[in-house]
C-alpha positions in Angstrom: 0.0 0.0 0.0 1.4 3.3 -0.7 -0.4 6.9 0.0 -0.8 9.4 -2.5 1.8 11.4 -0.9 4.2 8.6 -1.8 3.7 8.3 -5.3 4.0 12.0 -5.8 7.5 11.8 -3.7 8.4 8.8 -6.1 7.7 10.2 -9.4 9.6 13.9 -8.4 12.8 11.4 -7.5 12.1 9.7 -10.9 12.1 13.4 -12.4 15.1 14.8 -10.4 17.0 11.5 -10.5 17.2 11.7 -14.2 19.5 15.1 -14.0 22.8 14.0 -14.8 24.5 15.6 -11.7 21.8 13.6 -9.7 21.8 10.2 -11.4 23.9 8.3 -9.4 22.6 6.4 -6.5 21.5 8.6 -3.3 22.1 12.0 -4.9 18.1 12.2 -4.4 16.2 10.6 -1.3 13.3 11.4 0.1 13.9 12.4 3.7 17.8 11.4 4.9 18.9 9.7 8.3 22.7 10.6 8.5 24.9 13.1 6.9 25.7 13.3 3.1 28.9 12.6 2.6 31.6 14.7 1.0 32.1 13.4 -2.4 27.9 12.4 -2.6 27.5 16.5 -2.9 25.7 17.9 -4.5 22.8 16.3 -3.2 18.9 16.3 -2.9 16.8 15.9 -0.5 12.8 15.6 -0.5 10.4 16.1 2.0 7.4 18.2 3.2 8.5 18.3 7.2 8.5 21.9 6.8 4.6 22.5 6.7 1.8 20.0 7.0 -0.3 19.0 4.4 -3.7 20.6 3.8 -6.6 19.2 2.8 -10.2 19.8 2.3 -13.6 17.6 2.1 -14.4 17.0 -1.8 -18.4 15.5 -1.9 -19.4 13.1 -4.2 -15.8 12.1 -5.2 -16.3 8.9 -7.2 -19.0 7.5 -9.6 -20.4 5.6 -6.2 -21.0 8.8 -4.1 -18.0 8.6 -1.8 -16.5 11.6 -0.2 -12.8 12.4 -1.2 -10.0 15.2 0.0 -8.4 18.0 -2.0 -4.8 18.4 -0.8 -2.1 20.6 -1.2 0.9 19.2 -0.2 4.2 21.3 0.4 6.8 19.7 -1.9 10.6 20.7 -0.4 12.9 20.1 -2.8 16.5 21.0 -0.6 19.3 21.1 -2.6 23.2 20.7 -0.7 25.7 22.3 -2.6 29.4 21.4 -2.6 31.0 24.5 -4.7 33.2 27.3 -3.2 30.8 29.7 -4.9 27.0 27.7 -3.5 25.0 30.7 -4.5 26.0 30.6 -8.2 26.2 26.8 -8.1 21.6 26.6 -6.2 21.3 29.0 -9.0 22.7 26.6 -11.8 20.7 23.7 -9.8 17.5 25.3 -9.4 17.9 25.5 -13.6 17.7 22.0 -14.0 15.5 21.4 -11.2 12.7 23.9 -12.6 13.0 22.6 -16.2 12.3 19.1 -14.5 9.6 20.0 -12.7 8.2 22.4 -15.3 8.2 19.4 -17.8 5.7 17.1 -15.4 3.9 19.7 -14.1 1.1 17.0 -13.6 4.0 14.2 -12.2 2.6 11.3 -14.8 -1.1 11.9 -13.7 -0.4 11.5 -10.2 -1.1 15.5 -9.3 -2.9 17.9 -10.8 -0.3 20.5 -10.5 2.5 20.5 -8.6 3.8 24.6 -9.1 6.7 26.5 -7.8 5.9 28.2 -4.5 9.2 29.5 -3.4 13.1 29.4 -3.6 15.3 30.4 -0.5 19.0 30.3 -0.2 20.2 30.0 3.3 22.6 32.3 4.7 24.2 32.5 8.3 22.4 35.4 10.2 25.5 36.5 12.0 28.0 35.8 9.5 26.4 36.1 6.2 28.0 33.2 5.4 25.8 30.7 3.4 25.3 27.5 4.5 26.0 25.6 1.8 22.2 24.6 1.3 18.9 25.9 -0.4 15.4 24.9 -1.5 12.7 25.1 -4.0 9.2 24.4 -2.4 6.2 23.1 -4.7 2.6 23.4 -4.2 1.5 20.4 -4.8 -2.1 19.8 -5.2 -3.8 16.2 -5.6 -6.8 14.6 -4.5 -7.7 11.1 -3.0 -10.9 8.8 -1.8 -11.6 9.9 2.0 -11.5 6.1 2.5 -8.6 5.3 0.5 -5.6 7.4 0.4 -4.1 5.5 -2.7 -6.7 6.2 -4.9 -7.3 9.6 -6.8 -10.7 11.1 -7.0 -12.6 12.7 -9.5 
């Protein structure tokens, strides 16, 4: 069984997976448990920890009557960079990133849109150092069965 949510996290590693800077084996993961290492950068990671998912009730949402949800899901794409000059190297990223996405704007049929939101760079406060990361955050918007997360509705 796999959510929704799932699917449309698979098919944007599919998508990003096919850059050539990200094609070789964990250069894109969806959510990471220990530190990228060195020679893996640059690197992608997905998630959607940054905001929760909304969602509301969508009445009548298959040919049988049954209720279904409208989502918007918050799509973080966070990119870690490796170059001595980061911002200039997110900027050559986000490039190939946004073409990506911008080509599947519907991931395969498994959204109905999945648009770019936002793009932030992340610099030390104090310093104004960056930190060597960044992100490109996707609105993604889909909808499933109330009583069956896997399955789109109408």
């Amino acid at each position: 069984m796999m959510h929704r949510r799932s699917q449309i996290f698979g098919a944007v590693k599919g998508k990003l997976s096919a850059i050539p800077d990200f094609a070789a084996a964990g250069k894109v993961e969806r959510g990471r448990v220990r530190a990228i290492p060195q020679e893996m950068l640059p690197a992608i990671t997905l998630t959607w920890a940054d905001a929760g998912e909304r969602s509301e009730i969508r009445p009548m949402a298959n040919a049988a009557g049954a209720d279904g949800y409208d989502r918007r899901l918050a799509l973080s794409i966070i990119v870690h960079l490796r170059d001595l000059d980061p911002e200039s190297e997110f900027d050559r990223i986000c490039v190939e990133v946004e073409k990506a996405m911008g080509e599947a704007i519907a991931l395969d049929g498994i959204a109905i849109e999945a648009l770019l939101q936002a793009t932030e760079f992340f610099v030390d406060r104090e310093t104004g150092l960056p930190l060597g990361v960044g992100r490109l955050v996707y609105a993604t918007h889909y909808t499933t069965l109330a009583a069956d997360p896997e399955v789109a509705a109408l």
